[in-house]
C-alpha positions in Angstrom: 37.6 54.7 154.9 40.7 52.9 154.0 42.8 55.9 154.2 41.3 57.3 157.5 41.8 53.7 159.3 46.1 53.4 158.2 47.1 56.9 159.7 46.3 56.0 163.6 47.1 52.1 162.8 50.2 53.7 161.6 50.9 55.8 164.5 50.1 53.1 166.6 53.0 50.5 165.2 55.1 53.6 165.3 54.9 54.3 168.6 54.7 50.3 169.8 58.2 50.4 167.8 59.6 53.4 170.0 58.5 51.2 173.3 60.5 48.2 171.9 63.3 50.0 170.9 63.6 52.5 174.1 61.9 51.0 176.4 58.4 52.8 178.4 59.4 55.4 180.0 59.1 54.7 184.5 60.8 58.1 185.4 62.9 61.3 183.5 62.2 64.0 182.0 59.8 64.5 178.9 61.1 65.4 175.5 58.3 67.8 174.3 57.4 70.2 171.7 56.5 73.5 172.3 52.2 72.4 171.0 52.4 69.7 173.7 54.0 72.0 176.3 51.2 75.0 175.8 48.7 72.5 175.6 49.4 70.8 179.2 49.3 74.3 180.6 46.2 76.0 178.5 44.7 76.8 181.5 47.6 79.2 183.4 49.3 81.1 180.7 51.9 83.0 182.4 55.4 85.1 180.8 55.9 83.4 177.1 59.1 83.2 175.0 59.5 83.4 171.3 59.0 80.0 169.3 60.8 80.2 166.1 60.4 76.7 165.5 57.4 76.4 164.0 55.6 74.5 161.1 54.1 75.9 158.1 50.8 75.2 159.7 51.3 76.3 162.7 52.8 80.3 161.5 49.7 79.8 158.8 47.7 80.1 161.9 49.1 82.1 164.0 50.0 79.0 166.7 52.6 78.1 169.2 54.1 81.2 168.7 55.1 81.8 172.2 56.4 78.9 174.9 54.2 79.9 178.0 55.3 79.6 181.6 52.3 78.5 183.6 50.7 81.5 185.8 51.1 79.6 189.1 54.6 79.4 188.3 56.0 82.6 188.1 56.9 83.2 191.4 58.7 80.3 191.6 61.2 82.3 190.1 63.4 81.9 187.0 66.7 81.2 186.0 68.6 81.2 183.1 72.5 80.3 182.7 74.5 80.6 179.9 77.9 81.9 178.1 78.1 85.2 176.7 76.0 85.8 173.8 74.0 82.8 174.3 70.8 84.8 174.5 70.3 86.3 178.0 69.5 89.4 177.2 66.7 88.5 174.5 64.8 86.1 177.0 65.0 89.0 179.6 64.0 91.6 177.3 60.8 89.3 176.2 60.0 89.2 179.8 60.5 93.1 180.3 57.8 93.4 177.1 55.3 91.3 178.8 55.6 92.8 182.2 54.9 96.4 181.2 52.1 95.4 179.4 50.5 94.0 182.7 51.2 97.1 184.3 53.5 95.4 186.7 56.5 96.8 188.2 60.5 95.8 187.4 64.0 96.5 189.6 66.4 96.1 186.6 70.2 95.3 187.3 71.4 96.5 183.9 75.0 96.4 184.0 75.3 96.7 180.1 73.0 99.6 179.5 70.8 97.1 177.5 67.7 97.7 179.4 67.7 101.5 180.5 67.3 103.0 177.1 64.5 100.4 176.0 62.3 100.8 179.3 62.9 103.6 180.6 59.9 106.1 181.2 59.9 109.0 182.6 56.4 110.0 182.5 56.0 106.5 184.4 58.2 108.4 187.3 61.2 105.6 187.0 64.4 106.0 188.6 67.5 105.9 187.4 69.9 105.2 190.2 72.9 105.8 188.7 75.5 108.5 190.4 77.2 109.1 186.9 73.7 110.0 185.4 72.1 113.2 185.7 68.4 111.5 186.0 69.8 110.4 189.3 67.6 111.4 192.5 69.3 112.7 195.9 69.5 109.7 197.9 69.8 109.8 201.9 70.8 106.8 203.2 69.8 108.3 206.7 66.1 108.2 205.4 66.6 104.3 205.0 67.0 104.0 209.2 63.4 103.7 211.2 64.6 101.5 214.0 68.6 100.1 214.9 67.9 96.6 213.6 67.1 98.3 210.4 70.9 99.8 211.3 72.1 96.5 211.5 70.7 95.2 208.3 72.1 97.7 206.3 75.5 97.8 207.4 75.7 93.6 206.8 75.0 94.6 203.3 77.5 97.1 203.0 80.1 94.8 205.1 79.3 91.1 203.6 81.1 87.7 204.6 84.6 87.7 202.3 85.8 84.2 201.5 89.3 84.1 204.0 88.2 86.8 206.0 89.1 87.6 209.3 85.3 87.5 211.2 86.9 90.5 213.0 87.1 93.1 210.0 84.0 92.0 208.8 81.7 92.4 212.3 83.2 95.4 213.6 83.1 97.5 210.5 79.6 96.2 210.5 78.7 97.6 214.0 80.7 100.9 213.9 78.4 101.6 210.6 75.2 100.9 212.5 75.9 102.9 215.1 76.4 105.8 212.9 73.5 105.0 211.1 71.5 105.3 214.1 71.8 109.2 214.0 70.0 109.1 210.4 73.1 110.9 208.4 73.5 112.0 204.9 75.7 110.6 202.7 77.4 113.9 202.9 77.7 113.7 206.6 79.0 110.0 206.6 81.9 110.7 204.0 83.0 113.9 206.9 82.6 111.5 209.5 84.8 108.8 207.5 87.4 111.2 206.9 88.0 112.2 210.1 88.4 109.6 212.5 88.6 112.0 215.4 84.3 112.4 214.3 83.6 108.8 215.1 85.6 108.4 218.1 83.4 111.5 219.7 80.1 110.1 218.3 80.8 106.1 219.3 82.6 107.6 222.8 80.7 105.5 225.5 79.4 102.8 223.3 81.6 99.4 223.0 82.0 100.5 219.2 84.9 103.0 221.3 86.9 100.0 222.2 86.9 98.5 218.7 88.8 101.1 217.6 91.1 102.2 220.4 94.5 104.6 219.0 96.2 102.2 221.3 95.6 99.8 218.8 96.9 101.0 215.6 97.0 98.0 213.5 93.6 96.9 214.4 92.3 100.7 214.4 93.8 101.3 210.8 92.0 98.0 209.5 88.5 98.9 210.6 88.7 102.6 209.3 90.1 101.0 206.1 86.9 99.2 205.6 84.6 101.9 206.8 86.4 104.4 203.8 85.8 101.5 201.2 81.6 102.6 201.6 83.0 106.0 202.1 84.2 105.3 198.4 80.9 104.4 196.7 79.1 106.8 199.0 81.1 110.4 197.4 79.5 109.4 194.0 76.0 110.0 195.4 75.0 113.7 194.1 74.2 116.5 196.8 70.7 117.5 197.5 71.0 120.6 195.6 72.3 118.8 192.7 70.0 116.0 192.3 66.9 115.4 190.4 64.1 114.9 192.8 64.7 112.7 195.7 64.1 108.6 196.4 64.1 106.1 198.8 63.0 102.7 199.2 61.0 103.3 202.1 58.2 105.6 200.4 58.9 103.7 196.7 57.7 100.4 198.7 54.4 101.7 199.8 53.4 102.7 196.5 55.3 100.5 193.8 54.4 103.2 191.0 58.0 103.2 189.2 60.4 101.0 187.8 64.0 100.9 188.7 67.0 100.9 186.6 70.7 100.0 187.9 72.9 100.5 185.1 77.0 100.7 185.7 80.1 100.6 183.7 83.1 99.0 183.2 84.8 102.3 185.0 82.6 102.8 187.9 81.3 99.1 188.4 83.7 98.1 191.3 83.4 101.6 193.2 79.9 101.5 192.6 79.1 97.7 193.9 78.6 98.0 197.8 76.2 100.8 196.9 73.9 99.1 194.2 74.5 95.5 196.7 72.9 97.8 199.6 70.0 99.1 197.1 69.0 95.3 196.0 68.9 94.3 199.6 66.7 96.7 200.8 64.3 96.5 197.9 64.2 93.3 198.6 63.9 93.6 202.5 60.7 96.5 201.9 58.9 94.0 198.8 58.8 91.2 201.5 57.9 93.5 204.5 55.1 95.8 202.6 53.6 92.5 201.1 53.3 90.6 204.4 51.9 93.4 206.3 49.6 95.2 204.1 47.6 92.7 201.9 44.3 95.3 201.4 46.2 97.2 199.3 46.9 95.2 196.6 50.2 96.3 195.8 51.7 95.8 192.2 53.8 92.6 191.5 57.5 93.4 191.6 59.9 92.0 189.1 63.7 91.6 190.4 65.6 91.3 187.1 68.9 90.5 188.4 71.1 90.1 184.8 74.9 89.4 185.4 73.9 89.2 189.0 77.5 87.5 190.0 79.0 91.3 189.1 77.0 92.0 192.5 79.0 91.6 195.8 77.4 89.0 198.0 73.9 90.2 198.4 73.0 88.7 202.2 69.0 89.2 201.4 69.5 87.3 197.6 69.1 83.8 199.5 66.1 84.6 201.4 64.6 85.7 199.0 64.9 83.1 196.6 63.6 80.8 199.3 60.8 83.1 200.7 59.6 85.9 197.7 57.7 82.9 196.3 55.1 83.6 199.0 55.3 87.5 198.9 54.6 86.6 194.7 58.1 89.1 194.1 59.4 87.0 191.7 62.8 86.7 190.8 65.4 86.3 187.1 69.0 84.8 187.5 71.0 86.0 184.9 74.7 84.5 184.8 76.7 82.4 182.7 78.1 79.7 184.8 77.5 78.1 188.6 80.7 79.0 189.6 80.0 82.7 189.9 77.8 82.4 192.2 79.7 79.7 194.3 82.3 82.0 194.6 79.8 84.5 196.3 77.4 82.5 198.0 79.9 79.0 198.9 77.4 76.6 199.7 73.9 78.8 199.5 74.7 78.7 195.9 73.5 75.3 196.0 69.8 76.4 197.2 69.6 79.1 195.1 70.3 77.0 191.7 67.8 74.8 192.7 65.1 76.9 194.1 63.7 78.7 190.7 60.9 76.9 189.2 62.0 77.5 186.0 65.1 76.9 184.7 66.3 77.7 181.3 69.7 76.7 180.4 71.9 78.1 177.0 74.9 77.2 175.8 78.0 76.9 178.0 81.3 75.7 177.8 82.4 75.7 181.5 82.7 71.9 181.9 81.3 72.0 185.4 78.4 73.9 184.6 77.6 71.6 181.8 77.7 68.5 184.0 75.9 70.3 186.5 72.6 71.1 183.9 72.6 67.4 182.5 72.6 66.2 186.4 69.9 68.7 187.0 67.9 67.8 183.3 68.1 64.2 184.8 68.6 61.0 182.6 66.0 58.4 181.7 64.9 55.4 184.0 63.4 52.9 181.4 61.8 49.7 181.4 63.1 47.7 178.6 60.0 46.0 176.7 61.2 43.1 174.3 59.0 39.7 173.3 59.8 36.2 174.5 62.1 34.2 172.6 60.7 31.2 170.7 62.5 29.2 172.7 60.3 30.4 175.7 56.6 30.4 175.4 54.6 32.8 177.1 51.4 34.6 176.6 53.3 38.4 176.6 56.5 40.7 176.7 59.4 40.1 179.1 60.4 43.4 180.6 63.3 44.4 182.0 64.0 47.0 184.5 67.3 49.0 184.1 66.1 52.2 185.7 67.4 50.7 189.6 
């Protein structure tokens, strides 16, 4: 009886030490183990991550072996920042695991071909959209258009905000493209069109898109087409029709959700390649959030956006909203990159609502000073109340305490 009574009197005076010594604890962050995490959320066990710091007692019994996100929080979205090396890829790849074996579905940006070869199914019907690969489907970026604000959406993709850019070369570019759009072109067809500027001047003739370009105007005129033949670029890579295997597009793939999606790249065809897989990302994004608002009955499968290296993206004008508004389509979405100022450089100051929108935040090792200050500032420090007794010299009946968390 005398050994059962000293371990909690023990525990006890250990603890009333801590209190003395640190103070109780009026607001922060908790310092917890991975048993006391899991066991404040036993009741929503969502995505888990490997624990390999574990007692003999707890691998002797097969505990604790995974830190488990709570249910309800998943499509709060994750995040996880950190240097090269630092384990990105391993966290993402646990998640990949966990979502096929829920049968839910995942858009993969997979930049360093870690993904594609590991997930990949073909008798699942994935798509690999890839030009360079020959798994890749035809693709008509004609069969994306159902109305001209569609148009319109599309072509800001392809034509994003550049940090010191002239608004001019940015809009008009913008509505040239939509226009064009409008009569529901093949790749094929575009790239023609792009290359010979007498095409567009007949098919915008009439429309204010005419005056935009004007041969009066050289200098202006030359800039605009100039922009238009950087999409042109991208757009060549797409295979032909007759070349292709199969064919795709986001507007049938988003009333189903039957098949992943893989975006892999290299270091050779990354930067030609980037307007196109920025365009793709958007409008997955645009059809998840339109198919789940208006269709509820159906049920449709939870979609994954793994987004790894997602700075190596060109701005991405549908990334912020749906950060901010996917939570409620239950789309949820992984930030992979290694340091704030990536996305910064993209995003200016929407970066700042992005970083802290995810629920779930998982931060590695970095040695970008800013970013480091940045993750203790979000952690948060401890506001304590200092607990110490009353000096002989002072009688009282209890502890002074001190407050040095204002």
């Amino acid at each position: 009886m005398f050994l059962v009574g000293v371990w909690p009197a023990t525990w006890m005076e250990r603890k009333c030490i801590r209190v003395l010594r640190y103070g109780r604890k009026l607001r922060g962050p908790d310092l917890i183990t991975v048993a006391q995490f899991n066991w404040r959320h036993r009741r929503s066990r969502g995505i888990g991550f490997g624990n390999e710091d574990r007692t003999a007692l707890e691998r002797m019994l097969a505990l604790n072996s995974k830190l488990h996100i709570p249910l309800i929080k998943e499509n709060r979205h994750f995040e996880i920042m950190g240097d090269t090396g630092a384990g990105k890829t391993q966290l993402i790849i646990q998640q990949l695991l966990q979502i096929e074996e829920r049968n839910e579905i995942a858009i993969v940006h997979d930049p360093e071909r870690e993904y594609t070869p590991r997930f990949y199914k073909p008798e699942r019907g994935d798509v690999i959209l890839f030009p360079c690969d020959r798994r890749m489907p035809f693709w008509s970026i004609g069969d994306e258009v159902r109305n001209p604000a569609e148009a319109s959406a599309l072509a800001v993709s392809l034509f994003p905000d550049r940090p010191n850019q002239d608004p001019f070369f940015a809009e008009t570019p913008r509505k040239i493209f939509a226009h064009l759009l409008t009569y529901k072109p093949t790749a094929q067809q575009l790239i023609h069109w792009m290359s010979h500027p007498v095409e567009i001047d007949r098919l915008v003739a009439g429309t204010p898109c005419a005056t935009m370009i004007n041969p009066q105007s050289p200098d202006q005129r030359n800039g605009v087409l100039g922009s238009l033949n950087r999409v042109a670029d991208a757009l060549s890579l797409l295979p032909a029709e007759n070349e292709a295997n199969g064919c795709w597009n986001t507007v049938e793939w988003s009333k189903t959700r039957k098949r992943w999606l893989f975006f892999p790249s290299t270091n050779m065809t990354r930067d030609r390649l980037m307007p196109l897989v920025s365009l793709w990302f958007d409008l997955l994004v645009m059809r998840t959030q339109d198919e789940s608002v208006e269709d509820e009955e159906r049920k449709l499968r939870r979609v994954w956006f793994i987004l790894d290296e997602v700075a190596l993206l060109q701005k991405l004008p549908k990334l912020h909203d749906a950060v901010t508004r996917n939570r409620k389509t239950n789309n949820p979405i992984v930030l992979g990159f290694q340091g704030r100022s990536q996305l910064q450089k993209h995003y200016a100051l929407d970066a700042e609502v992005m970083f802290s929108q995810p629920g779930t935040k998982i931060f590695l090792r970095t040695s970008e000073p800013d970013s480091a200050k940045w993750i203790s500032e979000t952690i948060g420090a401890l506001s304590p109340f200092e607990e110490r007794p009353v000096g002989t010299a002072h009688r009282a009946t209890g502890p002074a305490v001190a407050d040095h968390g204002a």
